[in-house]
PyMOL CGO cylinders between C-alpha atoms (Angstrom):
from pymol import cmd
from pymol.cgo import CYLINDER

trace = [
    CYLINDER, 73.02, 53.89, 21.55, 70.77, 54.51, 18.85, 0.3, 1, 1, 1, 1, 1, 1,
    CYLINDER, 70.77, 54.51, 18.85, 72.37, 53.40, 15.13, 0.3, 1, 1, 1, 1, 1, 1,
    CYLINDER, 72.37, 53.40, 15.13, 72.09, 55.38, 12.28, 0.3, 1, 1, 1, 1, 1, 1,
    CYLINDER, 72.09, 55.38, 12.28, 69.72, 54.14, 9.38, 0.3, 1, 1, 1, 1, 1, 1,
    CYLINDER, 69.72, 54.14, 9.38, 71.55, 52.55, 6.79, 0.3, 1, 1, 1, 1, 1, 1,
    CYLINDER, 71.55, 52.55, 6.79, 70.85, 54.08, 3.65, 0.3, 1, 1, 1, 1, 1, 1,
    CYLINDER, 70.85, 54.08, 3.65, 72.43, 51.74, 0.39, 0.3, 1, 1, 1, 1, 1, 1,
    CYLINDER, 72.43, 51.74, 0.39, 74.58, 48.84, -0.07, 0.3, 1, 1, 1, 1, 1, 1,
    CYLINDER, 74.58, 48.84, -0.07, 77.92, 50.83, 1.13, 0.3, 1, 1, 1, 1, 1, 1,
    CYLINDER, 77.92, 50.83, 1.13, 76.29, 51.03, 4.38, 0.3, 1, 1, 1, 1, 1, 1,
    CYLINDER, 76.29, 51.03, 4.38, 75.08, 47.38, 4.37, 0.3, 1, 1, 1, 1, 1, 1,
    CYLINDER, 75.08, 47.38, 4.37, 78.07, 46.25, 4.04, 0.3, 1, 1, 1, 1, 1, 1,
    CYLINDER, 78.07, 46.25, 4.04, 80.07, 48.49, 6.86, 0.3, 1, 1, 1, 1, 1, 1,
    CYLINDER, 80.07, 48.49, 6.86, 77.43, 46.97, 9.02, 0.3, 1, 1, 1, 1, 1, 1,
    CYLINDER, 77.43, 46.97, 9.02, 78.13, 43.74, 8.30, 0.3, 1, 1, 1, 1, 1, 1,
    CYLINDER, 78.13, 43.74, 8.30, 81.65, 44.31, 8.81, 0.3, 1, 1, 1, 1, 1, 1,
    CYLINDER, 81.65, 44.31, 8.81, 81.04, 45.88, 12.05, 0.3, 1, 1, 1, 1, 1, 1,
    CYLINDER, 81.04, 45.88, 12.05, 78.81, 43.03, 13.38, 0.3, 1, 1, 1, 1, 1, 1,
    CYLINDER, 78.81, 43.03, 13.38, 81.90, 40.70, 12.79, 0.3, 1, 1, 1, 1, 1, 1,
    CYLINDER, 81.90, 40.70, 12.79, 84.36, 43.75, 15.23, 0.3, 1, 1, 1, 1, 1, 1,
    CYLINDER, 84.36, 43.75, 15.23, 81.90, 43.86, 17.82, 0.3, 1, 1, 1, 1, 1, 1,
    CYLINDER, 81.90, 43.86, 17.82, 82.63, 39.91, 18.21, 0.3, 1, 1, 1, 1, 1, 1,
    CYLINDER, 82.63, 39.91, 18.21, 86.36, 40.07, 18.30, 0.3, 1, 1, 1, 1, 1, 1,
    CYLINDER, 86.36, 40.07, 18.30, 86.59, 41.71, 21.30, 0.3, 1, 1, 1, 1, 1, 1,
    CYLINDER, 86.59, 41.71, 21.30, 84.79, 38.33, 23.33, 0.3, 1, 1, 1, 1, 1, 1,
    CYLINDER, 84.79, 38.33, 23.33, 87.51, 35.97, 20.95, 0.3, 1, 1, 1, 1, 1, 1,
    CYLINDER, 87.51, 35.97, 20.95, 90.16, 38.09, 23.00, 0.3, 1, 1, 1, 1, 1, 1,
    CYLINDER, 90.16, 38.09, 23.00, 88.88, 38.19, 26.32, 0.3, 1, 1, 1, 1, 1, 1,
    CYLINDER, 88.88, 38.19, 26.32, 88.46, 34.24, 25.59, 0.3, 1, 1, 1, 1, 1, 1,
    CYLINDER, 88.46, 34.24, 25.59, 91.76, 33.11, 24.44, 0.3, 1, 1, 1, 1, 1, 1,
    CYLINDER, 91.76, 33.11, 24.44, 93.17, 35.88, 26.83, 0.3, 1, 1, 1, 1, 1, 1,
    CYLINDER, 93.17, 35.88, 26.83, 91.04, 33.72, 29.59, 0.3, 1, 1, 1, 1, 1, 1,
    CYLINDER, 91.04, 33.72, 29.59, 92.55, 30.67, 27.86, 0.3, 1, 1, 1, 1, 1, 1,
    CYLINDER, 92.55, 30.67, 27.86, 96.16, 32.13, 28.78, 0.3, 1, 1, 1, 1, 1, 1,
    CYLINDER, 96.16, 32.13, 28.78, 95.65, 32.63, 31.94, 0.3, 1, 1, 1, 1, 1, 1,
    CYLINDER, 95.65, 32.63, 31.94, 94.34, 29.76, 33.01, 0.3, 1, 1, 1, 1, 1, 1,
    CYLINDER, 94.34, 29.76, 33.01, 96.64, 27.54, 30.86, 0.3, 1, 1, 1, 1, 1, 1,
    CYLINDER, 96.64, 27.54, 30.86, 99.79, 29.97, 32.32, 0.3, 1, 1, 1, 1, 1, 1,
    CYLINDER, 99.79, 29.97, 32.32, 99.14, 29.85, 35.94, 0.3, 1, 1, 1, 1, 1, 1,
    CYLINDER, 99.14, 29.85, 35.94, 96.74, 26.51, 36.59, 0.3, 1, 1, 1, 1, 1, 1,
    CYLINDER, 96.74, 26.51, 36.59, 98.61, 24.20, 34.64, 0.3, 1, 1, 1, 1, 1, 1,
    CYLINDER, 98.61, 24.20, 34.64, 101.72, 26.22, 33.89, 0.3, 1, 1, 1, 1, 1, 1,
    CYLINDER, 101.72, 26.22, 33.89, 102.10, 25.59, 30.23, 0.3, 1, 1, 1, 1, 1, 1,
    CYLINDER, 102.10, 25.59, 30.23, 101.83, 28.70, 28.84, 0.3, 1, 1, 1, 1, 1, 1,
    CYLINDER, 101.83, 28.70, 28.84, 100.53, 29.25, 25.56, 0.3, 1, 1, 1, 1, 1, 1,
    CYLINDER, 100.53, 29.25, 25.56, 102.98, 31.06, 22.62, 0.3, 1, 1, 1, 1, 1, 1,
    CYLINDER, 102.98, 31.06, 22.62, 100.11, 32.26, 20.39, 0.3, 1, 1, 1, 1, 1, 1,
    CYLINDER, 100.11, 32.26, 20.39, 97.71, 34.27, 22.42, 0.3, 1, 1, 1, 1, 1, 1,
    CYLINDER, 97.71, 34.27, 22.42, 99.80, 37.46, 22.60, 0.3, 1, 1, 1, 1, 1, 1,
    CYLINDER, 99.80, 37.46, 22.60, 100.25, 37.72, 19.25, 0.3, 1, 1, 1, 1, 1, 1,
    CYLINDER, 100.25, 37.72, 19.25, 96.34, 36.86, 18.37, 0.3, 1, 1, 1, 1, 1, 1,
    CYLINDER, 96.34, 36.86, 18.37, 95.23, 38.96, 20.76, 0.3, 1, 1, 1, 1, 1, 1,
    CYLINDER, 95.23, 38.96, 20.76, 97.03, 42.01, 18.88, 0.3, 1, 1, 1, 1, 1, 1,
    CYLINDER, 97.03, 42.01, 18.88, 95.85, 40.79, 15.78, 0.3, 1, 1, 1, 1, 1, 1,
    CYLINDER, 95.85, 40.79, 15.78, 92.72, 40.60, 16.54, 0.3, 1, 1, 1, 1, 1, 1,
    CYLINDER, 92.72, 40.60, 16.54, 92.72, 44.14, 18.32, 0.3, 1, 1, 1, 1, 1, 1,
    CYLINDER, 92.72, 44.14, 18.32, 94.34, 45.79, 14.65, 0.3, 1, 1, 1, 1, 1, 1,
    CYLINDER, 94.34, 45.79, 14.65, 91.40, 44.43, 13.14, 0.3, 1, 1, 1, 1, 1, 1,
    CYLINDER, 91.40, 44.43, 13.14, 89.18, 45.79, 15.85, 0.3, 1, 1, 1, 1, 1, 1,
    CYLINDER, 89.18, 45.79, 15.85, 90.80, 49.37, 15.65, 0.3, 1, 1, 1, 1, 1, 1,
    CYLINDER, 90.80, 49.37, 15.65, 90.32, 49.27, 11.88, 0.3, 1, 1, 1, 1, 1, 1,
    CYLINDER, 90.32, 49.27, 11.88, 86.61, 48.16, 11.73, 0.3, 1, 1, 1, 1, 1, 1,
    CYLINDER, 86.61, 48.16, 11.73, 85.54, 50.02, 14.31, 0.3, 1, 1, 1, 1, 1, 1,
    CYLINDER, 85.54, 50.02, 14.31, 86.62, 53.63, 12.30, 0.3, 1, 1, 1, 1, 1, 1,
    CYLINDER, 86.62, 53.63, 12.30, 84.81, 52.16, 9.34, 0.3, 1, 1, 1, 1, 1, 1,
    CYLINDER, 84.81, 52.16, 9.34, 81.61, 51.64, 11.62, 0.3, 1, 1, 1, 1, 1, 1,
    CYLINDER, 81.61, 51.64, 11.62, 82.19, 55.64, 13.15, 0.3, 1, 1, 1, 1, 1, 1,
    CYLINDER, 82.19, 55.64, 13.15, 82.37, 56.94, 9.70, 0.3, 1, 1, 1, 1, 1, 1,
    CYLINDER, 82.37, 56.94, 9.70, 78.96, 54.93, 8.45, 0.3, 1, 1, 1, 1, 1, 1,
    CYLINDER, 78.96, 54.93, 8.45, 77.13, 56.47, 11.79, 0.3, 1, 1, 1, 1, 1, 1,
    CYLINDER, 77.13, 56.47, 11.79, 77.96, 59.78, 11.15, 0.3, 1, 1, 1, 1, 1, 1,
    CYLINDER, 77.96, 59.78, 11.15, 80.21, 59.97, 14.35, 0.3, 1, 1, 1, 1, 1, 1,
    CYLINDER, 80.21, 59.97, 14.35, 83.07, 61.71, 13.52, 0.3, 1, 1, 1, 1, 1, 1,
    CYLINDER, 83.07, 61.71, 13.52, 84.11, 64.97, 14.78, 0.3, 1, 1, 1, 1, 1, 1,
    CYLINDER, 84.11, 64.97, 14.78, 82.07, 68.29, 13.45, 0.3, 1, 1, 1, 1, 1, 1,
    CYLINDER, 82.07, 68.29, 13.45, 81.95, 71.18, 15.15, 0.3, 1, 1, 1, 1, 1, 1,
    CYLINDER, 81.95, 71.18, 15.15, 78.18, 71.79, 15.67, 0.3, 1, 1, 1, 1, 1, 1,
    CYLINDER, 78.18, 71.79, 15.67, 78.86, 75.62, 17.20, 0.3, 1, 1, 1, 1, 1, 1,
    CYLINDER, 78.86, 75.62, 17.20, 79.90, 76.26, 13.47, 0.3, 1, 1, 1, 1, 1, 1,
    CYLINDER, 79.90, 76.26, 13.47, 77.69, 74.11, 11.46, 0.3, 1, 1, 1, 1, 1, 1,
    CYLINDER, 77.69, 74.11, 11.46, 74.03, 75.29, 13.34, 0.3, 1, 1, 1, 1, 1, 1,
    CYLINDER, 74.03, 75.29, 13.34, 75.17, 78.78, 12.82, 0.3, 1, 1, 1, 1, 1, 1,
    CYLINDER, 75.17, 78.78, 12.82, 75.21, 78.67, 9.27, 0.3, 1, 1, 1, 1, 1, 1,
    CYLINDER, 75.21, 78.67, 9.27, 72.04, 78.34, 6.44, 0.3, 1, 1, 1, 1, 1, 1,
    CYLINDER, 72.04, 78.34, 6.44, 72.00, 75.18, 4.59, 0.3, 1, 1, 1, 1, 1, 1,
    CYLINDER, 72.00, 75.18, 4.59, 73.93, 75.97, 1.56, 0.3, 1, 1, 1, 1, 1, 1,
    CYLINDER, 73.93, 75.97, 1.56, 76.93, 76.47, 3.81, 0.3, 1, 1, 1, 1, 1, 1,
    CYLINDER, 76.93, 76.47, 3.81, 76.08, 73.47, 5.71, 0.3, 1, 1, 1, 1, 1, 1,
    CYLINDER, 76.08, 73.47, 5.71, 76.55, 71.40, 2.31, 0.3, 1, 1, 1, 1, 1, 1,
    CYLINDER, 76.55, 71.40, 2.31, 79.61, 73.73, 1.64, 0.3, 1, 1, 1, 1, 1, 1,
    CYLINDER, 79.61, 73.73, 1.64, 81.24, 72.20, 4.80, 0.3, 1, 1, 1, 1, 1, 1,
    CYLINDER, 81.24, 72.20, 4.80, 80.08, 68.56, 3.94, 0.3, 1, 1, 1, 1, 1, 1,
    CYLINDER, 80.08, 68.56, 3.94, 81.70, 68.52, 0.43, 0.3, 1, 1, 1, 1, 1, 1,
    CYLINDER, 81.70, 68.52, 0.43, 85.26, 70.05, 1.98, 0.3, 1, 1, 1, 1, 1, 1,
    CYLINDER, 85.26, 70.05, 1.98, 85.18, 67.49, 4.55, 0.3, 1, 1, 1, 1, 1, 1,
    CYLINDER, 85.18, 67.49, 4.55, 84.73, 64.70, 2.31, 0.3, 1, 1, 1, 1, 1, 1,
    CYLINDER, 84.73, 64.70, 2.31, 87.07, 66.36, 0.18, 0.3, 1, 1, 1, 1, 1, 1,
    CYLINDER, 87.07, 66.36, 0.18, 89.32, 66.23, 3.45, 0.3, 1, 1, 1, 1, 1, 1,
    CYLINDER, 89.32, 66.23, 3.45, 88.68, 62.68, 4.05, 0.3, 1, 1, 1, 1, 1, 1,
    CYLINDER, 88.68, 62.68, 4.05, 89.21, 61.32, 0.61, 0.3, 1, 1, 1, 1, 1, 1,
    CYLINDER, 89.21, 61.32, 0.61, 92.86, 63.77, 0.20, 0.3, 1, 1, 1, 1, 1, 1,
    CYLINDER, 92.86, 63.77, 0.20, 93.88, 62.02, 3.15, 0.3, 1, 1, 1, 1, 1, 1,
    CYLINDER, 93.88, 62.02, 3.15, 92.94, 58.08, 2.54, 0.3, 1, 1, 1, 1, 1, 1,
    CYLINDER, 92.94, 58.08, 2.54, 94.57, 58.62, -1.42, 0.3, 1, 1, 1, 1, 1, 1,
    CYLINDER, 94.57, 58.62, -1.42, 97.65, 60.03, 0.04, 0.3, 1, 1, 1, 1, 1, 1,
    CYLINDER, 97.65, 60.03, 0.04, 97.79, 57.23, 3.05, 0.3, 1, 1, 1, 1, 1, 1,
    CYLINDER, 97.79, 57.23, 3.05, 97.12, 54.61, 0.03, 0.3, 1, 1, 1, 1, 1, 1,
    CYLINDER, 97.12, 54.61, 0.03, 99.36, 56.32, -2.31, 0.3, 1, 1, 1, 1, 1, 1,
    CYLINDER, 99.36, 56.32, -2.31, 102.00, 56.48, -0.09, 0.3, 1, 1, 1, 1, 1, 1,
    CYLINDER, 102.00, 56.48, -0.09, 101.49, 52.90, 2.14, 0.3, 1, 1, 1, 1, 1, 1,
    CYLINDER, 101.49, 52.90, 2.14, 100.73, 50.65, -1.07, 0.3, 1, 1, 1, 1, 1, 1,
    CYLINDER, 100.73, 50.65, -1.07, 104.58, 49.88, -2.02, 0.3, 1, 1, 1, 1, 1, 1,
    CYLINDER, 104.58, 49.88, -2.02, 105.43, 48.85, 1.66, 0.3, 1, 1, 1, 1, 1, 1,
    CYLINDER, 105.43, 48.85, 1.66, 101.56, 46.61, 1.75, 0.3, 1, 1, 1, 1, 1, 1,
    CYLINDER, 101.56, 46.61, 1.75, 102.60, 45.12, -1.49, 0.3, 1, 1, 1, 1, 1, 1,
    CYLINDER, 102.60, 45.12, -1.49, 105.94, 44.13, -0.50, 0.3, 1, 1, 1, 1, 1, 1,
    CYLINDER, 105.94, 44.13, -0.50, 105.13, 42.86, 2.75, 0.3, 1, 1, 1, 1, 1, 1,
    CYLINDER, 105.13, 42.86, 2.75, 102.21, 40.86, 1.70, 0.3, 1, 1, 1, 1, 1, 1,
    CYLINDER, 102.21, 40.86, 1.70, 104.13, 39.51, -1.44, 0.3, 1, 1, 1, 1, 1, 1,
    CYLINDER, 104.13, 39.51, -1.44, 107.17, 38.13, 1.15, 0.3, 1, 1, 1, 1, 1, 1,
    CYLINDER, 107.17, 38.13, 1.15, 104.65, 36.85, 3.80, 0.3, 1, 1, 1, 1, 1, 1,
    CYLINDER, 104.65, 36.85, 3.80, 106.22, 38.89, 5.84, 0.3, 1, 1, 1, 1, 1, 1,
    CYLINDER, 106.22, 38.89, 5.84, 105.75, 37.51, 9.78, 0.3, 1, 1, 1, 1, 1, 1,
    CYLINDER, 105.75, 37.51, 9.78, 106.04, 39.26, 13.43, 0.3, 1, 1, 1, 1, 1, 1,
    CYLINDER, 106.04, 39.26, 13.43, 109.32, 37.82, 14.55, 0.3, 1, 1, 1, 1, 1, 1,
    CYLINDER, 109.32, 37.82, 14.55, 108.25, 36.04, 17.49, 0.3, 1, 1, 1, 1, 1, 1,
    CYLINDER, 108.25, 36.04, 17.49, 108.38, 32.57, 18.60, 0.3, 1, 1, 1, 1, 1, 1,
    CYLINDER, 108.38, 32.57, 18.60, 104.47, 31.84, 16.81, 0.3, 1, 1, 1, 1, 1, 1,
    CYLINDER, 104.47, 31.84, 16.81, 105.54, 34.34, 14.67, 0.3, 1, 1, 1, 1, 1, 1,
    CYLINDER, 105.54, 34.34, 14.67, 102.52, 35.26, 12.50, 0.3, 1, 1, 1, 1, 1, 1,
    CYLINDER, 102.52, 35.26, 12.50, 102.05, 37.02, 9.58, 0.3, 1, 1, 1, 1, 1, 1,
    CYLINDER, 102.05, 37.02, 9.58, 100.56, 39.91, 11.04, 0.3, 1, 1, 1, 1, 1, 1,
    CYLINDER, 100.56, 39.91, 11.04, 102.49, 42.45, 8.42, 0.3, 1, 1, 1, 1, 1, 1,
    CYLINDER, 102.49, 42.45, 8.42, 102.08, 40.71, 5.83, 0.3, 1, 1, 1, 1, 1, 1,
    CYLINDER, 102.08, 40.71, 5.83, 98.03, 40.73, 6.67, 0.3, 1, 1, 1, 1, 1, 1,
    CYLINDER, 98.03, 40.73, 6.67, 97.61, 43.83, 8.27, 0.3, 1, 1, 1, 1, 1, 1,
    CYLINDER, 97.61, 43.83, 8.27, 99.32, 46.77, 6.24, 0.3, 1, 1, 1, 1, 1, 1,
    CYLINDER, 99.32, 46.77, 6.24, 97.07, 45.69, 3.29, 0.3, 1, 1, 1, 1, 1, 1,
    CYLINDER, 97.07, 45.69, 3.29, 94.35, 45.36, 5.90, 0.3, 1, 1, 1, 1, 1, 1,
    CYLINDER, 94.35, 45.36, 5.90, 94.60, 48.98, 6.60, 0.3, 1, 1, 1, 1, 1, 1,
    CYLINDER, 94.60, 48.98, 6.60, 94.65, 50.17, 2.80, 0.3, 1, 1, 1, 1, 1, 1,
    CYLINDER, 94.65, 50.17, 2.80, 91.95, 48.11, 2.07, 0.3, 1, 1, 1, 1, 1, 1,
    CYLINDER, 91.95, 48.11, 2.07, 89.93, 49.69, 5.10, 0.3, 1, 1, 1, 1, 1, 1,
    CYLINDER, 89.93, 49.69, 5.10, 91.33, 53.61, 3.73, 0.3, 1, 1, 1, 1, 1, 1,
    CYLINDER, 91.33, 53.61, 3.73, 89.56, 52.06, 0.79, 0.3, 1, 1, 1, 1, 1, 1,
    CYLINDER, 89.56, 52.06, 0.79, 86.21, 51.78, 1.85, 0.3, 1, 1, 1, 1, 1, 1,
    CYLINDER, 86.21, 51.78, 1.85, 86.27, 54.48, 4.33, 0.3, 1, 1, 1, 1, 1, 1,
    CYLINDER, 86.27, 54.48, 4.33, 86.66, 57.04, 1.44, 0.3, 1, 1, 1, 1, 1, 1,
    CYLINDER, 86.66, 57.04, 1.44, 83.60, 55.15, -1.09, 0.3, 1, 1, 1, 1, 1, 1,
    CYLINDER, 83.60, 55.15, -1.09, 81.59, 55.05, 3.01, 0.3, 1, 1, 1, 1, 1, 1,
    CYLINDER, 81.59, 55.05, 3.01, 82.40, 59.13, 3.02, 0.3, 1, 1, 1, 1, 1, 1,
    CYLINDER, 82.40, 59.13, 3.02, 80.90, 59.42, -0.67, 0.3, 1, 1, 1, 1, 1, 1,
    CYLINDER, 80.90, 59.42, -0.67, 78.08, 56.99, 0.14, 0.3, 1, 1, 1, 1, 1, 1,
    CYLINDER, 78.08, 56.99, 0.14, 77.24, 59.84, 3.48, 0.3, 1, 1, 1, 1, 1, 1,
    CYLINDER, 77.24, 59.84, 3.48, 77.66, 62.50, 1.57, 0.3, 1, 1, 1, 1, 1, 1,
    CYLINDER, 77.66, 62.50, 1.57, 75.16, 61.35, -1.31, 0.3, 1, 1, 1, 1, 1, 1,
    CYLINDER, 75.16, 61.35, -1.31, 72.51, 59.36, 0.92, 0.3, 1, 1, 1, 1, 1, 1,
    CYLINDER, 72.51, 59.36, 0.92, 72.49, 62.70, 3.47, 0.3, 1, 1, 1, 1, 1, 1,
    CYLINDER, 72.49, 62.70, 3.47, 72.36, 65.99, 0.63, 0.3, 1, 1, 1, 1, 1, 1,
    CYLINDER, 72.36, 65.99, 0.63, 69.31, 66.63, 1.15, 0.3, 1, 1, 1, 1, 1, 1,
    CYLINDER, 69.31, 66.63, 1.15, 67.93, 64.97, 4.42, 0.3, 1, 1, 1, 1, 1, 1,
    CYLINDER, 67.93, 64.97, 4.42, 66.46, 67.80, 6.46, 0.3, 1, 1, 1, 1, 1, 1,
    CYLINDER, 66.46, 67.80, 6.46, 69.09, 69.97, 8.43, 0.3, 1, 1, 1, 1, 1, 1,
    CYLINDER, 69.09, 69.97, 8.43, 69.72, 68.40, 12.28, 0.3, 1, 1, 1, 1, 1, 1,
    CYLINDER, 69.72, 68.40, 12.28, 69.52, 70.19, 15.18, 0.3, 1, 1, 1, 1, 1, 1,
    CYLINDER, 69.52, 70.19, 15.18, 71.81, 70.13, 18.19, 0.3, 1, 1, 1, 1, 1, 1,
    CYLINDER, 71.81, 70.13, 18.19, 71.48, 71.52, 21.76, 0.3, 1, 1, 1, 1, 1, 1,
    CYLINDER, 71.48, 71.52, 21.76, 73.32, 71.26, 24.95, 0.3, 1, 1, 1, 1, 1, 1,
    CYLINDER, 73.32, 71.26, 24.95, 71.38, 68.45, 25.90, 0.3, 1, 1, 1, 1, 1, 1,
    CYLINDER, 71.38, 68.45, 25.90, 72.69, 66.40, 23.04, 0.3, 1, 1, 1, 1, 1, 1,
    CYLINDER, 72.69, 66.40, 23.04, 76.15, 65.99, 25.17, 0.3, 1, 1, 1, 1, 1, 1,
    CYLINDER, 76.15, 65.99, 25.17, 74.07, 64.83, 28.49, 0.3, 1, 1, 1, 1, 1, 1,
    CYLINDER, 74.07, 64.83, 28.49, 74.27, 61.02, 28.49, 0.3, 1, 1, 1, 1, 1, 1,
    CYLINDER, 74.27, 61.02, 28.49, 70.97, 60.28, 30.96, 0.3, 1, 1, 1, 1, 1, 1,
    CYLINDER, 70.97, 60.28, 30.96, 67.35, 59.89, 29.58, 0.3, 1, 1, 1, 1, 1, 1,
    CYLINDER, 67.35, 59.89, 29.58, 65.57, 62.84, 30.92, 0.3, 1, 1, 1, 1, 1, 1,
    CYLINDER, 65.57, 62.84, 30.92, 62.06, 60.51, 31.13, 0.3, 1, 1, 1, 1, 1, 1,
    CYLINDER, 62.06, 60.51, 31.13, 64.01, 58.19, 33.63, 0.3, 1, 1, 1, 1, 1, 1,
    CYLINDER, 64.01, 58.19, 33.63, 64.77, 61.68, 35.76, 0.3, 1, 1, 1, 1, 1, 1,
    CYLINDER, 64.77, 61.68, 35.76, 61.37, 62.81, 35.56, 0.3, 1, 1, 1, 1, 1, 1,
    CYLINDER, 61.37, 62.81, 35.56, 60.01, 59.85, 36.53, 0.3, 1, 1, 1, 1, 1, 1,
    CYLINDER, 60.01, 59.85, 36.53, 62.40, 59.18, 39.65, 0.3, 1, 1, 1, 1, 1, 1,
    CYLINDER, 62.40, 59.18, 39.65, 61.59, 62.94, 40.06, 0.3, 1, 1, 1, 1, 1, 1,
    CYLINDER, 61.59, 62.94, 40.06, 57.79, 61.86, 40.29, 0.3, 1, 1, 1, 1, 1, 1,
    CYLINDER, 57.79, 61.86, 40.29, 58.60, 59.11, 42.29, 0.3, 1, 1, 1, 1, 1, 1,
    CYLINDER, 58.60, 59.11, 42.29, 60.36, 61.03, 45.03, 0.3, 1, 1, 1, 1, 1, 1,
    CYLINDER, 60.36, 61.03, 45.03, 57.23, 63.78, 44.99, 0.3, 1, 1, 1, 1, 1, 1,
    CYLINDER, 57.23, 63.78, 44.99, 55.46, 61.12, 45.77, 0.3, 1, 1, 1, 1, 1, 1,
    CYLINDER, 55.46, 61.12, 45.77, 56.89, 59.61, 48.25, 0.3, 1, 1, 1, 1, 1, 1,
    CYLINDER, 56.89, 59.61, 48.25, 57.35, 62.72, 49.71, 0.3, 1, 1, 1, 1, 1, 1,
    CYLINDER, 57.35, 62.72, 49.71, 53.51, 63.43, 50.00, 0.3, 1, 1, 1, 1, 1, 1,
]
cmd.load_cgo(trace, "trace")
């Protein structure tokens, strides 16, 4: 996969952030590797690893939209947007940041009182470890709303006026057409 350019510090920082998700995702497999062996080896199982595990995979689910908004990997509908000139192409920019920003203000607006309160009573998950996994993650996911809407400002600014992008059927094909010309080659070879 090729990365988008980061363009400014709001981008610097999402990729920070998503350097730190791409990790979390070997802690689980470990401590999930942990469990098992500690489970069905020694037969002690563990009462934390469940619970970390889904933690861990919150923070994963919330990082990794905050990395798909910074690459530009959201859903447009190209059919649309190569069919029009590039006034209406910034047209449809604008209303979907527009779109983006109604809907992380009214997911703040209406998520903050329920955050507050459950981060201000340390609210935990109920189980035997019992974590506080409410308590961190509601505010988690406001905080994330947050940046995804200045991240959606930040793309709109840093791409106004970068040249107009093309897109073709072959943009959907996930093979590198050298590779098949070469094993094309290859096989004209051997064939001679």
């Amino acid at each position: 996969m090729v990365e988008h350019e980061r363009t400014g510090w709001v981008d610097a920082i999402t990729w920070r952030f998503s350097r730190a998700a791409m990790i979390l995702p070997a802690i689980i497999v470990a401590i999930m590797f942990y469990e098992v062996i500690m489970r069905y080896v020694f037969e002690k199982p563990t009462l934390w690893v469940n619970e970390a595990s889904l933690w861990l995979g919150g923070m994963i689910y919330l990082f990794s939209g905050l990395y798909a908004m910074q690459q530009r990997s959201h859903i447009r509908i190209f059919i649309l947007y190569d069919a029009v000139p590039r006034p209406w192409r910034k047209l449809f920019d604008v209303l979907s940041t527009l779109a983006i920003i109604i809907f992380c203000v009214a997911v703040i607006w209406g998520g903050f009182g329920e955050a507050y309160a459950k981060f201000m009573r340390w609210e935990r998950f109920g189980t035997a470890w019992d974590p506080p996994i409410p308590a961190t993650m509601k505010p988690l996911i406001l905080i994330t709303l947050t940046w995804v809407t200045i991240q959606a400002v930040s793309n709109l600014y840093h791409d106004w006026d970068k040249d107009p992008e093309s897109h073709d059927v072959t943009d959907d094909i996930d093979i590198a057409i050298e590779e098949v010309k070469r094993a094309q080659a290859k096989v004209e070879k051997d064939q001679a």
